[in-house]
N, C-alpha and C positions, 0 to 999 in steps of 0.2 A: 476457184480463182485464188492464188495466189496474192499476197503482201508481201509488197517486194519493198526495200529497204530506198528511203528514195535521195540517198545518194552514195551509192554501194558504192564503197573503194575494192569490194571484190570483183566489181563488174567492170570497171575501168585501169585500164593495161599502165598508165601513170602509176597511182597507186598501188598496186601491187606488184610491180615491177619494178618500175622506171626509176623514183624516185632513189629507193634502196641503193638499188645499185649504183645513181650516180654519186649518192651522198657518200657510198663507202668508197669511191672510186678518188671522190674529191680529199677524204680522212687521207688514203693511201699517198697521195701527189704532195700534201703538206708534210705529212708524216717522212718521207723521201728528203726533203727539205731542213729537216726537224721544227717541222713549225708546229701547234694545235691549231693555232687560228690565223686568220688573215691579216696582213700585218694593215693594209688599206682595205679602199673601196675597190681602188684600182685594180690592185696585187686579185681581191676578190674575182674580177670581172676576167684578167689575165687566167687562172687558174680554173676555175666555171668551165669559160670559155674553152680553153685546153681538154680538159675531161669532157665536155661534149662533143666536142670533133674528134674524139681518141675512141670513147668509149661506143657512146648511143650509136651505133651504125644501123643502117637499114637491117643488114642480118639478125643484130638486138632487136631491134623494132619490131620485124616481121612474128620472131620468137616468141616478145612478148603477149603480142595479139594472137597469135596461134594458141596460146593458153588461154583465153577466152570460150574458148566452145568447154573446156572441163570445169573453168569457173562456173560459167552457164548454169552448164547440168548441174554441181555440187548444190547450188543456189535455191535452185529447184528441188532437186533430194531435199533441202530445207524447210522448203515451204515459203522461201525467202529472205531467212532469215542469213545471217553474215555467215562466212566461212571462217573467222578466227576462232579457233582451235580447233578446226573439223581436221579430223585426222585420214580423210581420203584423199588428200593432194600429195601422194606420196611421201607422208612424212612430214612434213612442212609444219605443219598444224597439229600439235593434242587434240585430244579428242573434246568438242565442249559443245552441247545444244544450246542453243539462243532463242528465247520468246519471244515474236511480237505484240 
């Protein structure tokens, strides 16, 4: 039996995916602007708002969860332990073993 990490951001497609993306997504639409930061709450909610309906589409979505069956297996190769630095995700990761 395996020890599985009990709230693995490598097993959940937000995390490892979703987030990234939108937050560079969000840097890029300010940065277009010349802004760093939001100048409101509002302006915040206008902008979010925009990069989610631009970006996260179903086809993103579908993407991200279809990486899910290799996170799996990696996870497993582990013993449970996280994939941050596992250098089997094609690159993505260094190489690093983690203990539980």
């Amino acid at each position: 039996m395996h020890e599985w990490p009990p709230h693995s951001p490598d097993l959940n497609p937000l995390d490892y995916s979703c987030w990234a993306n939108f937050k560079y997504h969000i840097r890029l639409e300010l940065g277009r602007r010349g802004l760093l930061y939001f100048s409101s709450l509002e302006h915040a909610k206008c902008v979010i708002e925009k990069v989610w309906k631009e970006q996260i589409t179903q086809e993103n979505i579908n993407n991200m969860v279809a990486k899910l069956v290799d996170k799996a297996r990696i996870v497993v190769e582990l013993g449970g332990s996280t994939t941050e630095g596992y250098k089997g995700n094609k690159g993505s990761f260094s190489a690093r073993k983690h203990h539980l």
